[in-house]
C-alpha positions as CSV (number, residue, x, y, z in Angstrom):
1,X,0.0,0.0,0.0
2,X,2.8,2.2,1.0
3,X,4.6,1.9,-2.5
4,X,1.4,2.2,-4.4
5,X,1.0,5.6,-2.4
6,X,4.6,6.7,-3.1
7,X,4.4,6.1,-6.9
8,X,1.4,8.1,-6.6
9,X,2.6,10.9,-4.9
10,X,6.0,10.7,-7.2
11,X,3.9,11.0,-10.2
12,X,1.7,13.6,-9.1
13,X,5.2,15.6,-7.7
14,X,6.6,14.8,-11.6
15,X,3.5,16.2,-13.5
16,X,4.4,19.6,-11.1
17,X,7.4,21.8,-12.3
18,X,10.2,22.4,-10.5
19,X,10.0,24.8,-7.3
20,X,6.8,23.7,-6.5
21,X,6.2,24.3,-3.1
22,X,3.4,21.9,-1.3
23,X,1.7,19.9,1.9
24,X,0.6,16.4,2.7
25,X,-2.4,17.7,2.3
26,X,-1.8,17.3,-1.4
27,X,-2.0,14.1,-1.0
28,X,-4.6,13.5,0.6
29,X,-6.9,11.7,-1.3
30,X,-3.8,9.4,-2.4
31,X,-3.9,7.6,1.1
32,X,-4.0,8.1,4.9
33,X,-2.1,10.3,6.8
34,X,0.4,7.7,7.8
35,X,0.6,6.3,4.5
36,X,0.9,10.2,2.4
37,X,3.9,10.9,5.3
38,X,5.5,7.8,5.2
39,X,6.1,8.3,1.2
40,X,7.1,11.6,1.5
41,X,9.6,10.8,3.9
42,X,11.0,8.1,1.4
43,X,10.9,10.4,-1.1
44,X,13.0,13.0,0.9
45,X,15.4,10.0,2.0
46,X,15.8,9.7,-2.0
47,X,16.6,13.2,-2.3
48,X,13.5,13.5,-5.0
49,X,11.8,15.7,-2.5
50,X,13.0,18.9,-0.2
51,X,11.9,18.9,3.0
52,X,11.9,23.2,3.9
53,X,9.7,23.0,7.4
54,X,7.7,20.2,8.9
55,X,4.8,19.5,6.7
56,X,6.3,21.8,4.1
57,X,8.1,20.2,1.0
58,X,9.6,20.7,-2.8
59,X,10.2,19.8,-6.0
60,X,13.9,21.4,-5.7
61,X,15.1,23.3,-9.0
62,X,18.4,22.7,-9.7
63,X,20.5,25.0,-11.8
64,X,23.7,23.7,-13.8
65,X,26.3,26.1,-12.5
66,X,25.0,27.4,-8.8
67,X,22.6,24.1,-8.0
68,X,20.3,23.8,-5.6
69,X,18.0,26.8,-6.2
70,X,15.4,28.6,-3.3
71,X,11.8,28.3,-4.1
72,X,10.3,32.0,-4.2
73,X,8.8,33.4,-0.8
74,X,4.9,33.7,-2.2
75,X,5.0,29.8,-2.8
76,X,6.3,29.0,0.5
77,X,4.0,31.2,2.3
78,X,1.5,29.4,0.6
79,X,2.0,25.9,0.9
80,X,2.7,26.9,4.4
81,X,-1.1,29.0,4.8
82,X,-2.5,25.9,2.8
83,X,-1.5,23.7,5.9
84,X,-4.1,25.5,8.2
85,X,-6.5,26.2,5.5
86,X,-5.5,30.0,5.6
87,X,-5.5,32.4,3.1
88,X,-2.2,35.1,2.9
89,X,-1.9,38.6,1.6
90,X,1.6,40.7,0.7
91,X,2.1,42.6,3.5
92,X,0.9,46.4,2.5
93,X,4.8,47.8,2.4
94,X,5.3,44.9,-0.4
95,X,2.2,46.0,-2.2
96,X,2.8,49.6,-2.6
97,X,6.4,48.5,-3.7
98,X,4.9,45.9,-6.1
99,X,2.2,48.7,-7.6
100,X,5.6,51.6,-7.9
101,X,4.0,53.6,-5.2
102,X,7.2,53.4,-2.7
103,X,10.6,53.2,-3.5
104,X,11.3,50.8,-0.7
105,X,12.0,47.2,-0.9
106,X,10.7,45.3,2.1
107,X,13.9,43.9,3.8
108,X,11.7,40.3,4.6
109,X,9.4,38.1,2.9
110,X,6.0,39.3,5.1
111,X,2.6,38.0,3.8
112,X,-0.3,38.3,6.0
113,X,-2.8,35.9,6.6
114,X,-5.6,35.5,9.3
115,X,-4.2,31.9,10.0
116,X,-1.8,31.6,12.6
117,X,1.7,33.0,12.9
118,X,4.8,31.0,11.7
119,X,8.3,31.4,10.1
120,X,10.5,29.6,8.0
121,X,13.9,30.2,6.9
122,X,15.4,28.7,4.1
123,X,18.6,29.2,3.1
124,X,18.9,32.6,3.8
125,X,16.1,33.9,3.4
126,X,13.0,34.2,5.8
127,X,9.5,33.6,4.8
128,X,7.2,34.9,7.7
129,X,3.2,34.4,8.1
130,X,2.1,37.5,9.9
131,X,-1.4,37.0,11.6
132,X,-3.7,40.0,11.0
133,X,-7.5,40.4,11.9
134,X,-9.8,39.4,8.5
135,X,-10.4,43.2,8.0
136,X,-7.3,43.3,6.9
137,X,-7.3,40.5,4.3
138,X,-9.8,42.0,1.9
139,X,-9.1,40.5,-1.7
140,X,-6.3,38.2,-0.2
141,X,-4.6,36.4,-2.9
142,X,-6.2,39.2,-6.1
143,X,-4.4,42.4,-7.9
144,X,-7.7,44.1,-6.3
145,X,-6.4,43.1,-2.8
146,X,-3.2,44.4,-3.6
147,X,-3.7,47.7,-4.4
148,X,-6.3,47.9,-1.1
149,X,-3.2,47.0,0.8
150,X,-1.1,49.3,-0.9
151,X,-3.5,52.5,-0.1
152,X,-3.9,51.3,3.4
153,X,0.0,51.0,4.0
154,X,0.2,54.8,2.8
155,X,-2.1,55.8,5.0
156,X,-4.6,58.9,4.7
157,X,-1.8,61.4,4.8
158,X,0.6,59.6,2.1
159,X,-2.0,58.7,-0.4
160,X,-2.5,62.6,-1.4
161,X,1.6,62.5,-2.5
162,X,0.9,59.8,-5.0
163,X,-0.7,59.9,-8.4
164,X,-3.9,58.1,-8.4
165,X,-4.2,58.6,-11.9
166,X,-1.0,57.1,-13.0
167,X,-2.3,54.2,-10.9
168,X,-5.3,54.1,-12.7
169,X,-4.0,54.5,-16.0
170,X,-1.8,51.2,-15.6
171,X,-4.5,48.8,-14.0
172,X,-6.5,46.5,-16.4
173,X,-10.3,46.9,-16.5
174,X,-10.7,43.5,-15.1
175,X,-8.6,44.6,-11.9
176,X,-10.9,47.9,-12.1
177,X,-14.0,46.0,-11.3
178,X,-12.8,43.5,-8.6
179,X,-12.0,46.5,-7.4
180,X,-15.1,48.7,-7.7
181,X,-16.6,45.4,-5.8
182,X,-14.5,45.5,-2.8
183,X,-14.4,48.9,-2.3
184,X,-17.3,49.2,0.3
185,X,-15.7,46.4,2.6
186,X,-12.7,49.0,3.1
187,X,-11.6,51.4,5.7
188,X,-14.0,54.1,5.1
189,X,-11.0,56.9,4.5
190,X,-9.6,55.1,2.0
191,X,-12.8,54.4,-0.2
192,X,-12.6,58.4,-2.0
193,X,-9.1,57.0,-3.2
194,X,-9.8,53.7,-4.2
195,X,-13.1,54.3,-5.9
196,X,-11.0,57.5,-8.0
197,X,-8.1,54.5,-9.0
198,X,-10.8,51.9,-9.8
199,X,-12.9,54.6,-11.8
């Protein structure tokens, strides 16, 4: 049973490309519990399989020259979310930086989510689950959500020193109307803003 599992897993893992960040939970309809960890630890034994944190795994990329290559921070964050079910957003000082409205990169791989706390470092880099109240995960894991957390991170004083109409200009319509829908869900000084950019 255990094999049968582990060639399962192995395939599914192959059809995947490399970097792929992911759970037992996966797996889960390949086997029990003890069955989906058991292969996964025999696949990490291998060296097929990374293991990054406990119940956190990957498909490592390897590169010719420098080899073993780090997985990028949003998949991490999210295969570790996924474990509890959670949902993660950038943090709002990676947002605005993503969207060109602050010239400052975040110094750490913050993503909130209303799951619980946890860190990871791999390599050297960190990858750190922030716990935030669910107000503050409007349009988690959308370009909408993003530019939400990007107006709240500049706050009702900085949002007047940026061009809401360069902002505007550069998001597609699609964005525009998740947007629009959200709007009413956040903080209520930052609607006049938001509904000018999604306009």
């Amino acid at each position: 049973m255990t094999a049968s599992t582990t060639n399962a897993i192995l395939k599914r893992i192959r059809a995947k490309h490399r970097g792929w960040v992911f759970t037992p939970r996966q797996f889960a309809h390949l086997g029990t519990r003890a069955a989906v960890d058991q292969a996964l630890s025999r696949l990490q034994r291998t060296g097929q399989i990374r293991r990054l944190d406990r119940g956190v795994y990957e498909f490592p990329k390897m590169h010719p020259k420098i080899g073993l290559l780090s997985p990028s921070p949003e998949a991490v964050a999210k295969a570790m979310a996924e474990r509890t079910g959670s949902r993660i957003s950038v943090s709002g000082a990676k947002a605005a930086n993503l969207l060109g409205l602050s010239t400052q990169v975040p110094m750490q791989n913050v993503f909130w989510t209303e799951g619980p706390s946890r860190t990871v470092r791999i390599g050297n880099q960190t990858v750190a689950l922030k716990h935030v109240a669910p107000s503050k995960m409007i349009g988690a894991g959308t370009e909408a959500g993003i530019v939400i957390q990007a107006v709240r991170s500049l706050g009702k004083e900085g949002i007047h020193e940026i061009s809401l109409h360069s902002l505007a200009k550069r998001l597609p319509l699609p964005v525009k109307r998740a947007l629009q829908r959200l709007v009413p869900a956040a903080p209520a000084w930052s609607q006049p803003a938001l509904n000018q950019i999604s306009a």
